[in-house]
C-alpha positions as CSV (number, residue, x, y, z in Angstrom):
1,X,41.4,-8.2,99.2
2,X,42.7,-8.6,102.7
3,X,45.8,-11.0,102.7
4,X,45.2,-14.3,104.5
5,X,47.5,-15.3,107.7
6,X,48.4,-18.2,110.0
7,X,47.4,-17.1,113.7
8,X,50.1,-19.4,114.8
9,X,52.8,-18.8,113.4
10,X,52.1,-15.3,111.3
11,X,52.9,-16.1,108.0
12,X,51.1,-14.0,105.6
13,X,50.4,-14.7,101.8
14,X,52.0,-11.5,100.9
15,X,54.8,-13.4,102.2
16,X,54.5,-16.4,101.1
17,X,52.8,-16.9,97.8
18,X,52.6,-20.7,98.5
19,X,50.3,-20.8,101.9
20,X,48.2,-23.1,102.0
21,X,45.5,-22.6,105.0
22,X,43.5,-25.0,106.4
23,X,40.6,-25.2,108.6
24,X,39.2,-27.3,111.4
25,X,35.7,-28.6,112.7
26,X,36.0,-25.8,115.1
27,X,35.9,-22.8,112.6
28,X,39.9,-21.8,113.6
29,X,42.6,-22.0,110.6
30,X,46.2,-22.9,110.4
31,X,48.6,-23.3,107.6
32,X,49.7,-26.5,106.4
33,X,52.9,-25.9,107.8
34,X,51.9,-25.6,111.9
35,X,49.3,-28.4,111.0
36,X,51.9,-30.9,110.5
37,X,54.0,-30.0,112.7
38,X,51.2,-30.1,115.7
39,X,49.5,-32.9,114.8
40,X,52.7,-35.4,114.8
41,X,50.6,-37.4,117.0
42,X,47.2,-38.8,116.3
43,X,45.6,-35.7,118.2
44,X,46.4,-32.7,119.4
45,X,44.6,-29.4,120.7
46,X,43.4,-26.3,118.6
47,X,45.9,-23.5,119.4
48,X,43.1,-21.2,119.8
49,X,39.9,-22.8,121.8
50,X,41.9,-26.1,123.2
51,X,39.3,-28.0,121.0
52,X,40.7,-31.5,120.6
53,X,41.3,-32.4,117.1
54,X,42.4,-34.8,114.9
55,X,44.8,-34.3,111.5
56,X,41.4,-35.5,109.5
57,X,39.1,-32.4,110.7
58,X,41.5,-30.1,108.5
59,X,40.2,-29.2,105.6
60,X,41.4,-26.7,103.1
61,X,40.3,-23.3,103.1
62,X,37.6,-21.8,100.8
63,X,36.2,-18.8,101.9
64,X,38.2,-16.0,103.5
65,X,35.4,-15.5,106.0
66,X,35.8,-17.7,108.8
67,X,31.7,-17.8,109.5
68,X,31.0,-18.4,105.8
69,X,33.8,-21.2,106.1
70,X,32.1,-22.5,109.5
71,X,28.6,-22.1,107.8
72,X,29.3,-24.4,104.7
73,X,31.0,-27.2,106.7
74,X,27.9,-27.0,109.4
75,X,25.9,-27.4,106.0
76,X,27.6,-29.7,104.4
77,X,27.4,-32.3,107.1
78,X,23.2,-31.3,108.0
79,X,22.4,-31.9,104.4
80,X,23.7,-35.6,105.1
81,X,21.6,-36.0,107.7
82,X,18.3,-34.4,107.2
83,X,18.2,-35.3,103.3
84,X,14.4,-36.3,103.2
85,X,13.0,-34.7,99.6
86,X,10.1,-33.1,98.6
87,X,8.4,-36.6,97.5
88,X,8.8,-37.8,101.2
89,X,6.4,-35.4,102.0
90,X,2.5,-35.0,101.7
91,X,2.0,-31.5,101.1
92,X,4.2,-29.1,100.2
93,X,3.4,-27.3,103.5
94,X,5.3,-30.0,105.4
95,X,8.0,-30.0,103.3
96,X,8.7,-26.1,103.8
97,X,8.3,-26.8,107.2
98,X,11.1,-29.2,107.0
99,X,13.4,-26.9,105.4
100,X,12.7,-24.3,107.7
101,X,13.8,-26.9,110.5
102,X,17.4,-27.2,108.6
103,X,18.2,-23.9,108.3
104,X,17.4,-23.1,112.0
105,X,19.5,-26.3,113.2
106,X,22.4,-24.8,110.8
107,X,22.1,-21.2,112.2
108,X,21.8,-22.5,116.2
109,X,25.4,-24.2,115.4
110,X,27.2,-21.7,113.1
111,X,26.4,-19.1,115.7
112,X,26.6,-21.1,118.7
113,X,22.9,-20.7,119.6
114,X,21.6,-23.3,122.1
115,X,24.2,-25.8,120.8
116,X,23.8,-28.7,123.3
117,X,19.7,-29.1,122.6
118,X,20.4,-28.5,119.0
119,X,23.2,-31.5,119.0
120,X,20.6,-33.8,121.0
121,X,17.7,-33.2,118.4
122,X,20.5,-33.8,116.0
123,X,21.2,-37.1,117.6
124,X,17.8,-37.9,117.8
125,X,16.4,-37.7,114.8
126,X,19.4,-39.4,113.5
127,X,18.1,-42.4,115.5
128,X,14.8,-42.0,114.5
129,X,15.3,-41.5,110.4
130,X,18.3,-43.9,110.3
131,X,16.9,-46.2,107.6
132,X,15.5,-43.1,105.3
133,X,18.7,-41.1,106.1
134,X,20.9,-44.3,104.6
135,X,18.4,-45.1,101.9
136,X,18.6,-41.0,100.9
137,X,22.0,-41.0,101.2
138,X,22.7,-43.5,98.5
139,X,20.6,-42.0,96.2
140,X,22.1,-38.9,96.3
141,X,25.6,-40.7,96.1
142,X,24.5,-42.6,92.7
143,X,22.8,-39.2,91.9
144,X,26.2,-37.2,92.2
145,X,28.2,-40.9,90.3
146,X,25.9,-40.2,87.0
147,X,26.3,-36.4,87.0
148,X,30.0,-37.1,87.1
149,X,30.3,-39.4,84.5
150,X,28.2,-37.0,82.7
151,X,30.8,-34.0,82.9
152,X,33.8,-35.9,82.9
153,X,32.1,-37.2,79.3
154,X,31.3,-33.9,78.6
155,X,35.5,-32.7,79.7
156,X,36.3,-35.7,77.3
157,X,34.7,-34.4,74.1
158,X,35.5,-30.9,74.8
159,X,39.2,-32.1,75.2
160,X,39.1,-34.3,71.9
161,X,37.5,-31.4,70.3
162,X,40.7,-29.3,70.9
163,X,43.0,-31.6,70.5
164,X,41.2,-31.9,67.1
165,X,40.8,-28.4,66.4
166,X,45.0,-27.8,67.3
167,X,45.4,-30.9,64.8
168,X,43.5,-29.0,62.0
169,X,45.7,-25.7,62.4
170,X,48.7,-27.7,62.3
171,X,47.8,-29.6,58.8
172,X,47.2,-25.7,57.6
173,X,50.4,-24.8,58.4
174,X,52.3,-27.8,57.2
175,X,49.7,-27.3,54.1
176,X,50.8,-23.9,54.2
177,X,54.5,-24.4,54.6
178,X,54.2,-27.3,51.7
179,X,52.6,-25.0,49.2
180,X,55.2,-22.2,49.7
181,X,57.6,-24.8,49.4
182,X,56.4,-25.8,46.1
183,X,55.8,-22.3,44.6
184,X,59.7,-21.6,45.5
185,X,61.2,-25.1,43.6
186,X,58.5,-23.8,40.9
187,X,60.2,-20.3,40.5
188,X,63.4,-21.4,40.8
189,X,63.7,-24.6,38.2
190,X,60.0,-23.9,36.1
191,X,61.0,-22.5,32.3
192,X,58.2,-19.8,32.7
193,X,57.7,-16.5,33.8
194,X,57.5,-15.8,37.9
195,X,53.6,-14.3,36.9
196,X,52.8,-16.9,35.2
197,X,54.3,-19.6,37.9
198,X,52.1,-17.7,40.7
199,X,49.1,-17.6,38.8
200,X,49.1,-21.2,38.4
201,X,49.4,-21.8,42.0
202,X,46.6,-19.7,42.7
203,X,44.5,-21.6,40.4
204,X,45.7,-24.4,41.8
205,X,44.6,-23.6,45.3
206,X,41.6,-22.3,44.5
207,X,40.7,-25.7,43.1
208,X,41.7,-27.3,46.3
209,X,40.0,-24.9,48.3
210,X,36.4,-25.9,45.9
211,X,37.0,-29.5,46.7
212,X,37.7,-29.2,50.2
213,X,34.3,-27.3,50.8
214,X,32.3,-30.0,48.6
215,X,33.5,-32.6,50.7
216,X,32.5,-30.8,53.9
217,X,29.1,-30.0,52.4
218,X,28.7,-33.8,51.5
219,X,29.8,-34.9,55.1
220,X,27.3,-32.2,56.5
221,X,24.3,-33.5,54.2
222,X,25.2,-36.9,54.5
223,X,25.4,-36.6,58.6
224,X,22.0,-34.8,58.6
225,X,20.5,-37.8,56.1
226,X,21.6,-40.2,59.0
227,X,20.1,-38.6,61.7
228,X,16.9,-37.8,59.5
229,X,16.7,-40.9,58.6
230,X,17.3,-42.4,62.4
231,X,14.4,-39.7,63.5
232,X,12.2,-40.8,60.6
233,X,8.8,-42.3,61.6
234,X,8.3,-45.5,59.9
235,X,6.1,-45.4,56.2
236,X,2.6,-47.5,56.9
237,X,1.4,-49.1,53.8
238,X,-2.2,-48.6,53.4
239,X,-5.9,-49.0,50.9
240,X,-6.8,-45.3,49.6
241,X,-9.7,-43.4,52.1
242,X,-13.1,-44.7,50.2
243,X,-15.9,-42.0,50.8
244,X,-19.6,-43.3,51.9
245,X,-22.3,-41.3,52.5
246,X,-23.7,-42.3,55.8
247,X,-26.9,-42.9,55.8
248,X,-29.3,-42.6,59.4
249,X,-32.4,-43.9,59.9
250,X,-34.7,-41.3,61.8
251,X,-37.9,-43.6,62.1
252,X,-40.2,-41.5,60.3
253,X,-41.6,-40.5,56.9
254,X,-38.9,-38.9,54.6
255,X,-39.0,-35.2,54.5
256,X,-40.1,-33.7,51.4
257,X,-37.3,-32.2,49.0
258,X,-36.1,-28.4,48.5
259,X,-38.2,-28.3,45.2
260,X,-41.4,-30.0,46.7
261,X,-41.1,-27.7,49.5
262,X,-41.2,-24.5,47.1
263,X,-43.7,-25.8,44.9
264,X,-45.9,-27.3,47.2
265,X,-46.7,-24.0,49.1
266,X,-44.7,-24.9,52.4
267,X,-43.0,-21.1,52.1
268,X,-46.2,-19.3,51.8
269,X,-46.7,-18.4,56.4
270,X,-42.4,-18.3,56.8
271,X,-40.2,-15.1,56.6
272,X,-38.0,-14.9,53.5
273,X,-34.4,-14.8,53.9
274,X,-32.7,-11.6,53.8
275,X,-30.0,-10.6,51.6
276,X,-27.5,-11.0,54.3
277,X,-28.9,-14.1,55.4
278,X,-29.2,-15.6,51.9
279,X,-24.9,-14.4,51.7
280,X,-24.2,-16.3,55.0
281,X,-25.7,-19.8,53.1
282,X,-28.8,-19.6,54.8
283,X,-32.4,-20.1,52.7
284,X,-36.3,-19.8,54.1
285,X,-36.5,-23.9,52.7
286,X,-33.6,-24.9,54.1
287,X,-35.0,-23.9,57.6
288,X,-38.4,-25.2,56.9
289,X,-36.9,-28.6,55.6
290,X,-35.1,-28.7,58.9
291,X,-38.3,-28.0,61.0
292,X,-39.6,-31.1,58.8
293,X,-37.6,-33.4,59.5
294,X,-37.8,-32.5,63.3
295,X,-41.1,-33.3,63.7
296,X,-41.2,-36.7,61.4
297,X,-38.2,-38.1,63.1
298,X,-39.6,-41.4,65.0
299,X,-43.2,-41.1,64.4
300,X,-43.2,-44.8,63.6
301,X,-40.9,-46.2,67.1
């Protein structure tokens, strides 16, 4: 990486670990150092193009490329202006359209491309949009408020979490520190033999160990209960299903049944079923009863 250095007064971060560089409106850096020292007054004039500036249109430096740098801040301040969204649109044509318009307004002033008609159409559409640019504007701003709150929520539980989790070590060591403790006094003042002290404190601590690990399985259960229970659909309280044969009235004589149908000589002019027919469920009477009751439905409307 090339080292970073103040075109006014040279200073180099090889040299100085601690420069800070900053950069203006213009696209031109200087460390913090020259900056305060030329802007004493309320303006002053950029050592390198004369442009006149002002101590607030320093920023702090983020990219080592000056264009990138010059880019961003060009896009940063476009974005606040021409902030319309895809629901302000019609079609999505237009809106691509749109977008297309930014970026050529951003590329015509990071590379200084017809900068004076570019900073009029600027100026007029400002004039034009002024109540959507405002109206955008603060949505964006209560936009960027809620995803804020949102990480700094999230930085808060992650910090708690580790503040926890350094908490936990520490009771194992002191846990640690007491057990060893206690296993010493034993040896030392216990009537029993040193094998028979240590086995007892194993035994001991593998008891402990049992108990701690039933009372994280109950908190785990006993969590998931509650949040089964809060995600639970409500138990409706009703009579048993009652089955009814429906019954339709087809305005006609009532067919005659399978057994009337066989005996009474209605099969004798229709093709029999064959065997793979008759293993797919379907009978020469049961297609003839069908055909029946086709041509008696509403012979009495």
């Amino acid at each position: 990486m090339d080292e970073q250095s103040c075109p006014r007064c040279k200073s180099t971060t090889y040299r100085n670990k601690n420069l800070k560089l900053l950069v203006n409106v213009c696209g031109h850096k200087l460390c913090q150092t020259c900056v305060d020292v030329l802007f004493t007054r309320p303006s002053a004039a950029c050592p390198q193009c004369n442009t006149a500036l002002r101590r607030s249109d320093f920023r702090m430096q983020q990219f080592e490329d000056a264009l990138v740098e010059r880019e961003v801040d060009i896009r940063r301040r476009i974005v606040k202006i021409y902030n319309k969204l895809e629901e302000d649109f019609p079609t999505l044509r237009e809106f691509n359209d749109y977008l297309e318009q930014v970026e050529i307004i951003i590329f015509n002033l990071a590379n200084k491309v017809n900068v004076d008609e570019t900073r009029r159409k600027i100026e007029t559409y400002k004039k034009e949009n002024e109540r959507t640019i405002r109206k955008n504007n603060s949505r964006i701003t209560q936009e960027e408020y809620l995803l804020k709150a949102s990480l700094e929520s999230e930085i808060k539980d992650a910090e708690e979490k580790r503040k926890q989790l350094i908490q936990d070590q520490r009771d194992v060591e002191k846990q640690k520190l007491k057990d060893k403790e206690s296993l010493i006094n034993d040896l030392i003042y216990a009537n029993a033999p040193a094998d028979e002290v240590i086995a007892r404190h194993l035994i001991l601590k593998q008891q402990q160990q049992k108990e701690e690990e039933k009372e994280k399985k109950s908190f785990f259960f006993s969590a998931q209960n509650k949040a089964n229970s809060a995600n639970a659909q409500p138990i409706v309280i009703a009579p048993l299903y009652e089955y009814k044969e429906t019954h339709a009235d087809t305005f006609g004589p009532k067919p005659p049944v399978e057994i009337e149908i066989k005996k009474n000589g209605y099969l004798n002019h229709i093709r029999g079923a064959t065997s793979s027919e008759k293993a797919g469920g379907y009978t020469e009477s049961l297609a003839c009863r069908r055909a029946i009751q086709d041509a008696f439905n509403c012979l009495y409307m």
